[in-house]
C-alpha positions as CSV (number, residue, x, y, z in Angstrom):
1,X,119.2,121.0,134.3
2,X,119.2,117.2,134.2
3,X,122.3,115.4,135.4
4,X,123.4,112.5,134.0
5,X,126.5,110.4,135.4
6,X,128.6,108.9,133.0
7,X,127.7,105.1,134.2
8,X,123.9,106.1,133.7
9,X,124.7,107.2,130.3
10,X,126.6,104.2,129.5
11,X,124.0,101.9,130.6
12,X,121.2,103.6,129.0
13,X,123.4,103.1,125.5
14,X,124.1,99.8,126.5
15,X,120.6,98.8,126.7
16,X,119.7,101.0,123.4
17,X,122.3,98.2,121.7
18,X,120.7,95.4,122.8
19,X,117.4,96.6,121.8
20,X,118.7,97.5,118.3
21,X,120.3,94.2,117.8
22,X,116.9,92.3,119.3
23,X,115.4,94.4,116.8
24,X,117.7,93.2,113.9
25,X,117.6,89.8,115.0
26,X,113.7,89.8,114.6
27,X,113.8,91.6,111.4
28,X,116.3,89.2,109.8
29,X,114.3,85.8,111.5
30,X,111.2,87.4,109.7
31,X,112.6,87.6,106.0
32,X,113.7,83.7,107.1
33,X,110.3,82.7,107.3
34,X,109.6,84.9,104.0
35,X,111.9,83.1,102.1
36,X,110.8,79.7,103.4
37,X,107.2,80.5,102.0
38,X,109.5,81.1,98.9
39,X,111.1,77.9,99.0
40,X,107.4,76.1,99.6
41,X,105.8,77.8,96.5
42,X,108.7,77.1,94.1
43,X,108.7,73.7,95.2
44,X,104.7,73.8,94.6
45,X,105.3,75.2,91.2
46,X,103.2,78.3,92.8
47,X,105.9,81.2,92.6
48,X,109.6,81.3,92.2
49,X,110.3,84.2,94.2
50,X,113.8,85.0,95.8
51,X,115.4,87.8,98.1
52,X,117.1,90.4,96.5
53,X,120.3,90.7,97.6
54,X,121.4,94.5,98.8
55,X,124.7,96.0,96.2
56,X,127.9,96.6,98.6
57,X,131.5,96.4,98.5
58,X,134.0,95.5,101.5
59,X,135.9,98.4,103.1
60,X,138.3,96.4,105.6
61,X,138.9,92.6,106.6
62,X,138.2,92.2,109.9
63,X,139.8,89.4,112.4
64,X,138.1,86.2,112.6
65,X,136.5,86.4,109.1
66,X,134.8,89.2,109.6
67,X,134.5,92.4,107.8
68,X,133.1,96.2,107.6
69,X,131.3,96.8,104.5
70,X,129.6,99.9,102.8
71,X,126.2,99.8,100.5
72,X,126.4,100.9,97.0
73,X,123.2,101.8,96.2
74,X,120.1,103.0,98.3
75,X,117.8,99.5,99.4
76,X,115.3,97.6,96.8
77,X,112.6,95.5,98.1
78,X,113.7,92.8,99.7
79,X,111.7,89.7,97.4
80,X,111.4,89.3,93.8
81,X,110.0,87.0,90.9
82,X,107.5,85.1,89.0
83,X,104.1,84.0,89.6
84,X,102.7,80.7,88.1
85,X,101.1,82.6,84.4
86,X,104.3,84.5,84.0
87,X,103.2,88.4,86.5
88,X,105.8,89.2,88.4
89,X,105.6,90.1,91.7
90,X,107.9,91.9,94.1
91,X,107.3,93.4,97.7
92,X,109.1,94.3,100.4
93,X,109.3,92.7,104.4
94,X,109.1,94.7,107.1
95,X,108.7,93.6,111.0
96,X,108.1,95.5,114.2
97,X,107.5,93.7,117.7
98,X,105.4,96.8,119.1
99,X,101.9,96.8,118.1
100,X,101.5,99.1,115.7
101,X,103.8,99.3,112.4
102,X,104.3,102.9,110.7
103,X,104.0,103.5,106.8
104,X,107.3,105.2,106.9
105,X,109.6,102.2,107.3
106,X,109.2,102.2,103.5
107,X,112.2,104.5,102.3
108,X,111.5,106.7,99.2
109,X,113.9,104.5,96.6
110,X,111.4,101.7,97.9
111,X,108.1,102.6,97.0
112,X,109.7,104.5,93.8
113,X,110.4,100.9,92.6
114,X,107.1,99.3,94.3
115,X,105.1,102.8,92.3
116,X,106.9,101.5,89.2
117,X,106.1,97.7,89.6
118,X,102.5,98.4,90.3
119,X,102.3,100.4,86.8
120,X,103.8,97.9,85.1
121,X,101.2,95.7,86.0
122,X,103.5,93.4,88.7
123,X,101.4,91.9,92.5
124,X,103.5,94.2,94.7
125,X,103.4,95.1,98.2
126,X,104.4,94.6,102.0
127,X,104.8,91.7,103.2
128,X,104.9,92.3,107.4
129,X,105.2,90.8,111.0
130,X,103.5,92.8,113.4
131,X,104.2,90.9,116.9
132,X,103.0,87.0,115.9
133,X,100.7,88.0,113.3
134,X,101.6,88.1,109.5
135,X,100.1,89.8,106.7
136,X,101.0,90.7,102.6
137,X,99.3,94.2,102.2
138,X,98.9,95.5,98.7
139,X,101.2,98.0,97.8
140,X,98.3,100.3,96.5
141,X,96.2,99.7,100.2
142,X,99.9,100.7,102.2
143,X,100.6,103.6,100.3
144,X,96.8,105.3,100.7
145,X,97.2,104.1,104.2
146,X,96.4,107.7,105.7
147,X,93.4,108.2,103.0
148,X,91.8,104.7,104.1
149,X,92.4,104.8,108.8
150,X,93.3,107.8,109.0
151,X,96.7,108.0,110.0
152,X,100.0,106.7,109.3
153,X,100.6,103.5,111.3
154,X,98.4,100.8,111.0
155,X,98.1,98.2,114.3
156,X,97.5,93.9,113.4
157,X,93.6,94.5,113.7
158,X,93.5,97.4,111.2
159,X,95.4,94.4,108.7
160,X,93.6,91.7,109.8
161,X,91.5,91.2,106.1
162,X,95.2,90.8,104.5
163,X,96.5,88.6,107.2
164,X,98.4,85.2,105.8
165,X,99.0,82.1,107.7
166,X,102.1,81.0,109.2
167,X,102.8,77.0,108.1
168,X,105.5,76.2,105.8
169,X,107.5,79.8,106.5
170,X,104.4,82.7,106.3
171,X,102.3,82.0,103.3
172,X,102.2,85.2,101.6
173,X,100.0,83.9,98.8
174,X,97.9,81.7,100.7
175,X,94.7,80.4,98.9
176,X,92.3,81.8,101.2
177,X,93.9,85.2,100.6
178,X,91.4,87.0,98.4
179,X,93.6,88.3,95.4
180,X,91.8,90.5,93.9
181,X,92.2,92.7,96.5
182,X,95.9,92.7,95.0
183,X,94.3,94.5,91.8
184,X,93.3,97.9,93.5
């Protein structure tokens, strides 16, 4: 048996924070840059697409303005709206900083509302960072992701026909994005 001390232990959850809170930071810095490619389409007349906020209530006021807060429903997509023509469009954002980004950091409610969209006729899918490289996936390509590599993480090369430029915020719907791969 494996001894631990407690200052070890400590340490180790210590470091597991940071990373977790690195992790968040990168996440939330990534739907920035979403929602600045937002910003530069609606001011384009392109798209007027906007983030969706998540449903929750506050539990307890905090000192210092703060608070600790609770979610009321399970999580949507993140982005939402209109497409110059009048289709709607909605997707989710999803960042990792390793190299390879796993189909599962979809969550069930997600792609029940992404297999919805889709049906209805919307341009849905994932919109994700993996390290410095940024790419809008169609919902139908990420969801047979196993039937088309083989498996159920996909790494920046496998992506690289969807990836999207980064000027402007990351320019999800980028001209020399071929769209009718959206259509699948």
């Amino acid at each position: 048996m494996i001894m631990i001390s407690t200052y070890e232990l400590n340490k180790a959850k210590q470091a597991q924070r940071y990373r977790n809170r690195q992790s968040n930071g990168f996440g939330k810095n990534f739907e920035k840059f979403v929602a600045m490619g937002c910003d530069f389409y609606r001011e384009k007349g392109i798209a007027d697409i906007s983030k969706v906020d998540e449903p929750f209530r506050v539990v307890r006021l905090l000192k210092d303005g703060r608070f600790e807060g609770r979610f009321t429903r399970k999580a949507n997509p993140d982005f939402e709206g209109t497409i110059r023509g009048g289709r709607s469009i909605c997707f989710e954002c999803k960042y990792t900083s390793k190299d390879r980004i796993l189909q599962s950091v979809i969550t069930k409610r997600q792609a029940e509302v992404l297999d919805r969209k889709l049906e209805l006729g919307g341009l849905v899918g994932v919109c994700c960072g993996i390290r410095d490289r940024y790419f809008y996936v169609p919902w139908k390509v990420w969801s047979d992701m196993e039937a088309i590599w083989g498996k159920k993480s996909v790494s920046a090369d496998d992506l690289r026909e969807y990836e999207v430029p980064f000027r402007h915020g990351i320019l999800f719907l980028d001209s020399r994005y071929r769209f009718r791969k959206l259509e699948v």
